[in-house]
KOLKOLZA-966157 format. One record per residue (C-alpha): residue in one letter; x, y, z. Coordinates in pm, whole numbers, padded with zeros to 5 digits, always signed. Example, Ala and Ser with C-alpha at 12.3 -4.5 7.8 and 13.67 -1.06 7.14 Angstrom:
BEGIN
A+01230-00450+00780
S+01367-00106+00714
This chain:
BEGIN
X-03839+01681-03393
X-03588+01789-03205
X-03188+01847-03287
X-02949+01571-03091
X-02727+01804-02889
X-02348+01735-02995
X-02103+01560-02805
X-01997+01847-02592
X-02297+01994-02560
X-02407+01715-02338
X-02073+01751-02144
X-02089+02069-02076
X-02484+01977-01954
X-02298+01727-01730
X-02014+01931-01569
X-02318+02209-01522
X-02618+02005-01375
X-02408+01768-01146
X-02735+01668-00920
X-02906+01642-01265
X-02725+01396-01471
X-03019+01070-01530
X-03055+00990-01925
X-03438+01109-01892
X-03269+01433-01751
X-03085+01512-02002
X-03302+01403-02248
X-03589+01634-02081
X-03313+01916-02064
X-03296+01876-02511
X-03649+01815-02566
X-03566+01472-02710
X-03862+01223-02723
X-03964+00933-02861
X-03704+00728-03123
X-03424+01019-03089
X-03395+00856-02685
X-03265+00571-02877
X-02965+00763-03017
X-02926+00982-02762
X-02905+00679-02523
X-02616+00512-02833
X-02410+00860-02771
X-02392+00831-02395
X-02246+00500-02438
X-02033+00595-02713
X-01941+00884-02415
X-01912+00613-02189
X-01669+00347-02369
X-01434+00655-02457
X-01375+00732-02092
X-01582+01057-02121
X-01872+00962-01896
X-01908+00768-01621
X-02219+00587-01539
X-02274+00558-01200
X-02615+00321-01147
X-02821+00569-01395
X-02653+00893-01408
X-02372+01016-01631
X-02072+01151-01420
X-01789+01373-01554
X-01479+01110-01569
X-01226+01399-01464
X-01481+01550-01173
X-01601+01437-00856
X-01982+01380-00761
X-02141+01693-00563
X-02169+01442-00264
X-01933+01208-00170
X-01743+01036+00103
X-01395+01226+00122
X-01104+01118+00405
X-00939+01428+00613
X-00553+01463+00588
X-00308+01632+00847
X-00316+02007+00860
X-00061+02176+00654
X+00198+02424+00785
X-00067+02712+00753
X-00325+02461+00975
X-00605+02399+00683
X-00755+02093+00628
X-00781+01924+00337
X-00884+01587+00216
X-00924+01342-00074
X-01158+01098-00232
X-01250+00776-00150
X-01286+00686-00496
X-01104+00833-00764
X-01255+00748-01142
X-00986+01003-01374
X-00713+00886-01536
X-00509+01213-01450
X-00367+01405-01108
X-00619+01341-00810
X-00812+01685-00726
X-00765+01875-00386
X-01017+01943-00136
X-01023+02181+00168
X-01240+02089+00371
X-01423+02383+00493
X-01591+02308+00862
X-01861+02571+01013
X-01848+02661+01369
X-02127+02475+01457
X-01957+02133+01284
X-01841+01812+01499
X-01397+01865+01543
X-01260+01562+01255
X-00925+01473+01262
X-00668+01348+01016
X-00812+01028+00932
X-01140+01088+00985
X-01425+00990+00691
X-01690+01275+00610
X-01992+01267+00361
X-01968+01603+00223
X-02062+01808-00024
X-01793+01926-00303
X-01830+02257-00458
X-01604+02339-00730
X-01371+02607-00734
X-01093+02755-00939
X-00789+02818-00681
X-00446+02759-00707
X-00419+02483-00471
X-00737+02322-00474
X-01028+02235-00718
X-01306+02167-00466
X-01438+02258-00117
X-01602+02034+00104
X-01869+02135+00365
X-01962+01842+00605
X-02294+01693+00638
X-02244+01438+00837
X-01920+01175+00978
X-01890+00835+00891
X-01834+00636+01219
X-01730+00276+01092
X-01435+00300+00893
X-01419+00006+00632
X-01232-00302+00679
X-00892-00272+00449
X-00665-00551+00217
X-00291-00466+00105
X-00257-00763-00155
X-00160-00848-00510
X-00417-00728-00804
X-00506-00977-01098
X-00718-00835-01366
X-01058-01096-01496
X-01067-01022-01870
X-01322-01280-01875
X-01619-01074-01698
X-01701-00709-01850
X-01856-00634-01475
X-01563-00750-01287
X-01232-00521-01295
X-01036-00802-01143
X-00921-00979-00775
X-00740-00938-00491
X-00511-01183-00384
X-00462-01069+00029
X-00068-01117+00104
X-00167-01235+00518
X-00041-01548+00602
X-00367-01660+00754
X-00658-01508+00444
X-00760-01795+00236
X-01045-01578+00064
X-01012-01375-00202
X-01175-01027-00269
X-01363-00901-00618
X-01334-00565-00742
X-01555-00392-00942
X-01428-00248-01322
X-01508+00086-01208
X-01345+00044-00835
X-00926-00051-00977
X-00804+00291-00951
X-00593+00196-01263
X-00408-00109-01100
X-00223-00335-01340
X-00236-00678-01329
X+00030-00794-01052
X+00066-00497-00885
X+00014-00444-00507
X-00252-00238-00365
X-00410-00163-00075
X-00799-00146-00111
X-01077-00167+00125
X-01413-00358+00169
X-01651-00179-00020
X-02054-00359+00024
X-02167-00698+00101
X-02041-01032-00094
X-02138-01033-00454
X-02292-01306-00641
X-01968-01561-00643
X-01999-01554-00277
X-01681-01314-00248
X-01654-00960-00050
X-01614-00671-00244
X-01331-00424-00203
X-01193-00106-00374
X-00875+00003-00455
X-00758+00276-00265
X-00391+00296-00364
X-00125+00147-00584
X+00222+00033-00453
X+00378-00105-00732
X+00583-00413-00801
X+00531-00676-00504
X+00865-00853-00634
X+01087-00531-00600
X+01339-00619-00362
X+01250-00320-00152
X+00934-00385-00194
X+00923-00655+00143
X+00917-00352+00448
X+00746-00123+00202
X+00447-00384+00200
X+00458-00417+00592
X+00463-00044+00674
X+00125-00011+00424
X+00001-00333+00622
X+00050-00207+00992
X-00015+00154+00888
X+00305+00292+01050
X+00329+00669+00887
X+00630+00695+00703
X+00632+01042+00546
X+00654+01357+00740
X+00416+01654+00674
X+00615+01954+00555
X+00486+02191+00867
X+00703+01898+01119
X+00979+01889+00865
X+00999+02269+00810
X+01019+02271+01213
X+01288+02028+01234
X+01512+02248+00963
X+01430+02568+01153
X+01632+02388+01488
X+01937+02495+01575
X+02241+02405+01784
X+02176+02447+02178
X+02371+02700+02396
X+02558+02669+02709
X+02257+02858+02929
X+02131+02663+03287
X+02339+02382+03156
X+02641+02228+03392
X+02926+02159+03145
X+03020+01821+03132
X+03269+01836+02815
X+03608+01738+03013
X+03433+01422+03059
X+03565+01083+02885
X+03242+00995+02725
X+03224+00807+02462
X+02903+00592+02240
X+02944+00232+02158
X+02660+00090+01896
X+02603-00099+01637
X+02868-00041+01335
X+02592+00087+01122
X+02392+00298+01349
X+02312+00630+01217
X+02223+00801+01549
X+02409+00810+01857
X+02160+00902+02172
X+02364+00747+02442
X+02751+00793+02572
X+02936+00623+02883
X+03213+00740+03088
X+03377+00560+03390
X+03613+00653+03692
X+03784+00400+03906
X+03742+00513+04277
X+04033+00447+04555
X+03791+00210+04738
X+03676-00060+04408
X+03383+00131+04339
X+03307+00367+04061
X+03187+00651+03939
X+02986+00629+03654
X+02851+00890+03377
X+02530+00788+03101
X+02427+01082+02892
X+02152+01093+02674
X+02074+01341+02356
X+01841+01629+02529
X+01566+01536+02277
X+01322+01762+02481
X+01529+02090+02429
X+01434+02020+02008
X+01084+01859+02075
X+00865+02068+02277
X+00552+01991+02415
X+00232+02025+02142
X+00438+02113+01842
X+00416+02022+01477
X+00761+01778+01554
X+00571+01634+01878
X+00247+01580+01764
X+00419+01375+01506
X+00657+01176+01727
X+00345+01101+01965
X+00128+00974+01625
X+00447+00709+01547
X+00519+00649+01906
X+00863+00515+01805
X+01106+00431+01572
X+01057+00119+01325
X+01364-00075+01212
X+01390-00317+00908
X+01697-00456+00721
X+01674-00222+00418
X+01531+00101+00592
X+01459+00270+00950
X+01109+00440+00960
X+01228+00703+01181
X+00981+00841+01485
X+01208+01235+01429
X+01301+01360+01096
X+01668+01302+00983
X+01780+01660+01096
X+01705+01585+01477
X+01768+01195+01454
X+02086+01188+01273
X+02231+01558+01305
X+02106+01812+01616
X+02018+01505+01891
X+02327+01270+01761
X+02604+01239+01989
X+02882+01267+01722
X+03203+01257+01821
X+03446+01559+01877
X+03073+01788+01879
X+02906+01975+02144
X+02562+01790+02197
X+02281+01899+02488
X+02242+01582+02734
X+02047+01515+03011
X+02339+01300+03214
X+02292+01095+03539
X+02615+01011+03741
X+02590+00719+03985
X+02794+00615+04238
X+02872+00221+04259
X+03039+00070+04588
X+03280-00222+04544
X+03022-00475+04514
X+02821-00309+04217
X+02582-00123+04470
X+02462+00192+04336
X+02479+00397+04612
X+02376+00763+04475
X+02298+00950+04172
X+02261+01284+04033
X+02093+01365+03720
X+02196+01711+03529
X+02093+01915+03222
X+02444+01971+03084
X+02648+01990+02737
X+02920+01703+02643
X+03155+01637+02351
X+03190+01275+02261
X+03557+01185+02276
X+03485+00848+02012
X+03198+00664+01841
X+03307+00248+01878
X+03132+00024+01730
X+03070-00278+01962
X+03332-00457+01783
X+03600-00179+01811
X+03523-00188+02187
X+03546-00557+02275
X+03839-00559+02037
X+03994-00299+02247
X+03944-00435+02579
X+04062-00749+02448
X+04375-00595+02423
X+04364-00562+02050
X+04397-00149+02057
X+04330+00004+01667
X+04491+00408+01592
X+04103+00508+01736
X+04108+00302+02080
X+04488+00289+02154
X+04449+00668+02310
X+04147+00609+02496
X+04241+00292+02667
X+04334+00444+03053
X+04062+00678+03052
X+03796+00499+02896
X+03828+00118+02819
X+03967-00004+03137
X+03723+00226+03383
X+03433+00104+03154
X+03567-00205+03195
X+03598-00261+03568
X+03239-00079+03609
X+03067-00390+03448
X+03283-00581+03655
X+03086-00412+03944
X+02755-00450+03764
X+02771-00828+03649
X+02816-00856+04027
X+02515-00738+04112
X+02290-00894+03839
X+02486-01199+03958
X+02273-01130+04326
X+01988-00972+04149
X+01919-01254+03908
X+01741-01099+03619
X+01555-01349+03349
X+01879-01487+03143
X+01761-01580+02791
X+02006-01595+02551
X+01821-01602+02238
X+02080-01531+01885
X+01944-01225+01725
X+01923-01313+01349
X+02110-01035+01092
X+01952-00980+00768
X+02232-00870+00515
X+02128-00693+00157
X+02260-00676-00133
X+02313-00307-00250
X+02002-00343-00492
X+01773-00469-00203
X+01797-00851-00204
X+01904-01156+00040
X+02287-01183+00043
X+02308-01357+00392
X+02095-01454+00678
X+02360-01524+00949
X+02354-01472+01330
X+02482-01143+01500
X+02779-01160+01710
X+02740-01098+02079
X+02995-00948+02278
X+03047-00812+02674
X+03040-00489+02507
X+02653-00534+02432
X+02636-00627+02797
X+02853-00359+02901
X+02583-00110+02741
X+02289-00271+02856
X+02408-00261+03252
X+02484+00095+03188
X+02173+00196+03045
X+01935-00035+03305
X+02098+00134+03604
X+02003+00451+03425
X+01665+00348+03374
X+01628+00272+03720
X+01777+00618+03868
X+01496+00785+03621
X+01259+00593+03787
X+01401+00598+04137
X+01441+01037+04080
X+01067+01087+03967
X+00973+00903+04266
X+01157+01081+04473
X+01040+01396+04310
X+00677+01277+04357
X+00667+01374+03972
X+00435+01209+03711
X+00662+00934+03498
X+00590+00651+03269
X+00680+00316+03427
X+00804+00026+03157
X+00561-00275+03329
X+00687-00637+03317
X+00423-00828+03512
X+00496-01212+03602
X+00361-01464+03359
X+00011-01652+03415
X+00000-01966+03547
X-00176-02128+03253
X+00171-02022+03056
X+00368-02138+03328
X+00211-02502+03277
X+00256-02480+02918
X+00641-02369+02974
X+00679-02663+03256
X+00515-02961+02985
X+00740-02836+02722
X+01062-02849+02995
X+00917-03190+03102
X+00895-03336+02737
X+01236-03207+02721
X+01363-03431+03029
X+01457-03103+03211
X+01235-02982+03612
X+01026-02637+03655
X+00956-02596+04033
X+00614-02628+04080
X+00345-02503+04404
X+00594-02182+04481
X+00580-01829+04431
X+00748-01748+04071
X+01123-01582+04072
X+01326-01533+03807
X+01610-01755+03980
X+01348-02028+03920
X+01367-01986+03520
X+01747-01907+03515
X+01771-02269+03672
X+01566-02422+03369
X+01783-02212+03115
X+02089-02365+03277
X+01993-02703+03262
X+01942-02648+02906
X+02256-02476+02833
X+02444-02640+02624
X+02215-02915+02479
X+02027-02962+02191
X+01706-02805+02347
X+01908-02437+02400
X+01719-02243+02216
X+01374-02436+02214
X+01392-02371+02598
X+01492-02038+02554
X+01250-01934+02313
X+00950-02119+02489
X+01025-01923+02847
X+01003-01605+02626
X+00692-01687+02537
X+00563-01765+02868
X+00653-01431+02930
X+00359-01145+02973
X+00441-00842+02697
X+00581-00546+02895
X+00387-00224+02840
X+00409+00177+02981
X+00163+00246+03258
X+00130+00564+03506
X+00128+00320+03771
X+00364+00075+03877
X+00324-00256+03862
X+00697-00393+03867
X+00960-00507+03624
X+00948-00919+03645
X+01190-00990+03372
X+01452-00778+03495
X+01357-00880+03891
X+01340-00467+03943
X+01121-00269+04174
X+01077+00036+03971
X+01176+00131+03602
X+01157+00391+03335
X+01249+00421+02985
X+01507+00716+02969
X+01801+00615+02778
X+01617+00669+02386
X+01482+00988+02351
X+01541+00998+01973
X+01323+00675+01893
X+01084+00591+02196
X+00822+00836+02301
X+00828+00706+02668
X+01204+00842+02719
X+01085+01177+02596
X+00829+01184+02819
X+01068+01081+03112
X+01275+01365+02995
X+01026+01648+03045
X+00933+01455+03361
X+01299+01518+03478
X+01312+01913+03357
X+00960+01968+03482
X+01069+01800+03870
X+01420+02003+03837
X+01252+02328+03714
X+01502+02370+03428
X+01295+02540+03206
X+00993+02554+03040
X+01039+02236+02809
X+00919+01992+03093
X+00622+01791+03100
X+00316+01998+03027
X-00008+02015+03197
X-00184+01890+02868
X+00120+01552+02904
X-00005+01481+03236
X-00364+01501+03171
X-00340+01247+02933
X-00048+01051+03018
X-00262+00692+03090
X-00398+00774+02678
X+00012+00810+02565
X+00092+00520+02750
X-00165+00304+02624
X-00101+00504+02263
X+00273+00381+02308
X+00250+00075+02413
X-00018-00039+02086
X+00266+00134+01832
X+00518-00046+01974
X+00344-00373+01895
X+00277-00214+01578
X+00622-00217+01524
X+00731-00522+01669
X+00507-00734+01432
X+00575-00486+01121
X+00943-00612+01149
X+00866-00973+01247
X+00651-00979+00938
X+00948-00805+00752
X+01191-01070+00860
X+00970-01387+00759
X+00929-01222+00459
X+01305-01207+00356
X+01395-01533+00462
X+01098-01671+00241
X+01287-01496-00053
X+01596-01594+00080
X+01491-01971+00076
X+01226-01959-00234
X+01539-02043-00431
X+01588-02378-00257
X+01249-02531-00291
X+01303-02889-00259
X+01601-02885-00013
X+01628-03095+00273
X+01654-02924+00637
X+01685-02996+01030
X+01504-02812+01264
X+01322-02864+01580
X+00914-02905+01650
X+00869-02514+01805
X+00498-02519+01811
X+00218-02765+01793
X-00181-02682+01695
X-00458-02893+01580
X-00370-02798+01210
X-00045-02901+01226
X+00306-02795+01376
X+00556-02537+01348
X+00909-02631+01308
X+01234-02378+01345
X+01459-02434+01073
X+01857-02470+01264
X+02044-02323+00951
X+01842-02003+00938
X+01626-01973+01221
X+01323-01928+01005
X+00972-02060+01054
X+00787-02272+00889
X+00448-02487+00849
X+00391-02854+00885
X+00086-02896+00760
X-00114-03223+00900
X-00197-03352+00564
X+00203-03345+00547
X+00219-03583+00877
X-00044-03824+00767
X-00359-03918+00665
X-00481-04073+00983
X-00638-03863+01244
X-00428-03676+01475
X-00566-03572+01826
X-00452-03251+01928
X-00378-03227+02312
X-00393-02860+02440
X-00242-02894+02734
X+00062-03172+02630
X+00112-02956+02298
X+00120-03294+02102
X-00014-03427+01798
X-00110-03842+01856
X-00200-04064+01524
X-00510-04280+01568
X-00395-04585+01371
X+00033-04571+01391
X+00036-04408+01760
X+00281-04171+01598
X+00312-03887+01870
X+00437-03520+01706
X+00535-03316+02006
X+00729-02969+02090
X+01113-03032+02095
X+01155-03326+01876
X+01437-03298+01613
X+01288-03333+01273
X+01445-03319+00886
X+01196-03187+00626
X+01204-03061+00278
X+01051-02731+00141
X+00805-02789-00048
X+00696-02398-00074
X+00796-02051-00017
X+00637-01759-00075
X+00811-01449-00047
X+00530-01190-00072
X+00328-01370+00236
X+00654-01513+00424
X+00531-01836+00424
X+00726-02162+00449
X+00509-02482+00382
X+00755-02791+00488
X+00688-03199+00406
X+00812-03426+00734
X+01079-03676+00608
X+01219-03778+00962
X+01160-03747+01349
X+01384-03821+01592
X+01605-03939+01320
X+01345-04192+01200
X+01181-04225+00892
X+00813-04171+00873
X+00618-04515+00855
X+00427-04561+00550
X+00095-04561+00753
X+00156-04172+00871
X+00276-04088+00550
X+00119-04109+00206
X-00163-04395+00137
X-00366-04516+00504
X-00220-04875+00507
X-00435-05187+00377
X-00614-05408+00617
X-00605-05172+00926
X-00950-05116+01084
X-01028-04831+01209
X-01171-04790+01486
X-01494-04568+01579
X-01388-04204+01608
X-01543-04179+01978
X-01367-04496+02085
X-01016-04382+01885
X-01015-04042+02097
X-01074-04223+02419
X-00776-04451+02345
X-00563-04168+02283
X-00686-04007+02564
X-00588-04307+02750
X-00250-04346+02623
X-00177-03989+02663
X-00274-03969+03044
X-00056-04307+03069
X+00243-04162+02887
X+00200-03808+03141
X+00216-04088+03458
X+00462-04263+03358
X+00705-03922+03286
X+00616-03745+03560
């Protein structure tokens, strides 16, 4: 008979035979037969419960090692360019092992990213524990959750759920015991799908990583930069780079420090990559000066810092942090146009005639020193007359020329007739520990306008130049909306009692007319908002197609080097057409300039919807404390599921479930955008002023769920509300939608 093997004896057997580790394998590797299986097969599970196995199907794992094979994700190169990787899946308790991933010369290229099968061979360096050679890449990458964790005590086989945090998923996911990674019940995770549904009829999924408390008020853009993947953490080659930068000299630049140039932003604004200066000219006209940070001069072409900056395409803003598209040292410091300090620019002066014409420009590559940073409110405050111990000195040579240049300018938009929404821009205020203080609306002043005229004009001379040059550029594309979102704009203006030209070729004169017939009334902003929808999304292209929106031929992103990849790019466009140096646009940024712009234009979404989300998000918290509460608000939407409605007091969004209009049926009409009930004739359509309560917020989705209580300051009739009413027949469901069709087309003939 032979001896069980002790405890350890079997784990060293396991850390040893990896590829060996079945119970009949170890058992055959002991000499154990017969009844001794029986307690050999009671100390593996003793093994097991402890946490010092693993049982993987039938094989005994290490708990603290990885399996020879496995499926391991590539990371970014570090600053001496190896690769190295981690592991899917993750069974220890302690510190996650390293991997460098070793490729051979005949191996595929993988990039950060990128999903191998490998196999791990164990090693005892200083900065690794395992090295991966490839055997082959895994193409489809897995489908991945960020939502909240509950632990199932109930089911030995089941680790827990996943509660997904999207608005729209109604399905939850399983996890396996073995596939938690440690998550505590209620924390947030990310996971991803991991084999078909199980046996409740639920997909699986494994957690990948643990984010911690969902409810932590910081928690709200921390969950939407995990959600929209936008990288937030720089590797230590790009910010190693960044700290080596230093201050630019004078060399083949034109000095430009005796000019009044100044930068007027937000009051909180931690980088400064735009200044103005203005000179009043004998005949009206003016000259006038935009510089902007020389971001290229820091960020050259295929380094560690531009690789980087391409990856994140652009800057991401949220109320309680900025993910930042250069690290701090470039964004806030070397490319920041602080006052009173020599910065490198890349300047345009342009020559306006009396009417606002711009007659000429000139770009340079020069050096400036910022004679004041305003805030928009010190500025307007200023030319109001209302001079503070910073604006008093500068108000001859810089307010009044600034001034009386966007005099010029609002002339010409005047003639141009650019697309004139005026939507309120909602501001977000935080407590110092992270939460809702205030969600108010932010102030907007001629100042703002001042800037934005300045910088346009800019962006067109960039354009305009390049052309000229017969250089390759970046165009920002605006094309003209569709004409099935024109309809949808022109039933929402008709249901509104307002006119949208119809049968004529689309200008923007045409929607400023609508906007101005609004102005003013209680459909302001539902107007406003619904033309901006009509509106196509503008993009980056090497080709241009136009700027609708802003009625322009040609135009270029140039004035934000520091958090928009397309002005860098305009940048080198400008030193590589100038020849002045060798920082321009490379032969490797040409190549693939149609790949950046399409690369640029997705982030940019990315980002756009990460801070939307953010934003519905905080006002949920912000409102979660007045479940029950009684609002007005306006119908902004209207789908076959119910309606949308735009709360007045904070601008929010929220859900109006059908079951909350009625229990009848409601037709949904595509094309009208209303809601019709079959047995009251109760007609739910875009624009209508409603009151509703909340009956639900949920902070960690940034949902609103609302109950309908009036519309068009009347009260809901019992028979669209609550109970169907007694003794109504209903009619046939076939001959109900033709009599709503009916109605419908007679309520269209008699409006229009």
């Amino acid at each position: 008979m032979a001896q069980l093997p002790s405890r350890q004896q079997i784990l060293d057997w396991v850390a040893q035979h990896p590829d060996a580790t079945a119970k009949r394998d170890i058992a055959k590797a002991f000499g154990i037969k017969g009844a001794e299986r029986i307690e050999l097969k009671h100390m593996l599970k003793e093994l097991e419960a402890e946490g010092a196995l693993e049982r993987r199907r039938r094989h005994y794992h290490d708990a603290e090692a990885l399996p020879p094979v496995s499926v391991i994700q590539i990371l970014s190169p570090d600053a001496d360019g190896d690769l190295f990787a981690k592991p899917i899946e993750w069974p220890g308790e302690g510190p996650m092992p390293r991997i460098l991933f070793r490729p051979r010369a005949a191996d595929p290229a993988v990039g950060p990213g990128e999903r191998v099968l490998a196999r791990l061979i164990p090693v005892q360096a200083e900065d690794h524990q395992y090295e991966a050679r490839l055997i082959r890449r895994v193409v489809n990458s897995p489908l991945r959750i960020l939502g909240i964790f509950r632990r199932d005590t109930s089911d030995p086989h089941t680790g827990g759920r996943i509660l997904p945090i999207d608005k729209g998923a109604d399905k939850e996911w399983i996890v396996r015991a073995d596939a938690t990674h440690g998550a505590q019940n209620g924390e947030l995770v990310e996971a991803e799908q991991a084999g078909p549904k199980n046996r409740l009829g639920l997909p699986s999924a494994r957690i990948v990583e643990r984010l911690g408390d969902p409810s932590a008020p910081r928690a709200v853009s921390l969950i939407a930069i995990h959600q929209h993947g936008i990288p937030d953490e720089f590797p230590d080659e790009v910010l190693s780079q960044a700290e080596a930068a230093r201050p630019a000299s004078m060399k083949g630049r034109e000095d430009l420090r005796g000019l009044p140039l100044c930068t007027i932003d937000p009051s909180d604004a931690r980088d400064h990559d735009d200044a103005v200066a203005s000179i009043i000219e004998e005949d009206g006209g003016a000259t006038i000066w935009v510089a902007i940070a020389d971001v290229a001069h820091y960020v050259t072409p295929g380094s560690a810092i531009d690789r980087e900056a391409w990856k994140r395409g652009n800057s991401t803003y949220f109320p309680d942090r900025v993910v930042p598209m250069l690290p701090d040292v470039l964004s806030g410091d070397l490319c920041s146009l602080h006052e009173d300090v020599e910065r490198p620019v890349i300047a345009v002066q342009m020559r306006l005639d009396a009417q606002g014409n711009k007659v000429s420009h000139h770009f340079v590559r020069g050096m400036m020193r910022s004679v004041a940073s305003l805030s928009y409110e010190q500025a307007q405050a200023a030319a109001d007359g209302k001079l503070d111990e910073a604006t008093a000195p500068l108000e001859d040579s810089v307010i009044k020329p600034l001034w009386h240049a966007y005099g010029l300018l609002k002339q010409a938009r005047e003639r141009r007739q650019p697309l004139e929404l005026d939507l309120p821009e909602r501001r977000i205020e935080l407590t110092p520990d992270g939460r809702v203080k205030s969600v108010n609306f932010r102030d907007r002043f001629d100042a703002h306008k001042l800037i934005e005229e300045f910088m346009v004009l800019a962006n067109v001379a960039a354009a305009e130049e390049l052309e000229r040059l017969r250089g390759p550029l970046l165009y920002r594309v605006h094309e003209e909306p569709s004409m099935e979102k024109l309809d949808a704009l022109r039933e929402v203006a008709q249901a509104s009692g307002f006119t949208l030209a119809k049968g004529q070729v689309l200008q923007t004169s045409h929607l400023n007319r609508l906007l101005d017939q609004a102005e003013g009334t209680d459909f302001d902003e539902l107007i406003n908002m619904t033309t901006l929808r009509s509106m196509t999304q503008a993009y980056y292209h090497p080709e241009n197609f136009g700027h609708f929106g802003l009625a322009l031929r040609s135009y270029a992103h140039f004035t934000s080097p520091i958090r928009r990849y397309s002005d860098l790019i305009v940048h080198r466009a400008l030193i590589l057409g100038h020849k002045w140096g060798k920082d321009g646009l490379s032969p490797e940024d040409i190549d693939r300039l149609s790949e950046t712009a399409e690369h640029i234009s997705e982030t940019e979404r990315r980002s756009m919807a990460a801070e939307r989300d953010t934003t519905d998000r905080y006002l949920a918290a912000y409102l979660s404390d007045r479940v029950g509460a009684e609002f007005s608000g306006r119908i902004s939407g209207v789908q076959k599921f119910g309606a949308f409605v735009k709360l007045d007091e904070t601008g929010a969004d929220g859900l109006l479930p059908i079951r909350e209009i009625g229990n009848e049926y409601f037709y949904f009409d595509r094309d009208a955008q209303t809601l019709m009930g079959s047995e009251t004739g109760l007609e739910i359509s875009v624009g209508q002023r409603v009151k509703v309560r909340l009956s639900e917020a949920v902070p960690i989705t940034g949902g609103l769920m609302l109950e309908l209580l009036e519309l068009e300051g009347k009260g809901i009739v019992q028979g669209a509300r609550g109970r169907r009413r007694k003794g109504v027949r209903r009619m046939p469901m076939q001959a109900r939608l033709k009599e709503i069709k009916r109605a419908t087309k007679r309520k269209r003939k008699r409006d229009g």
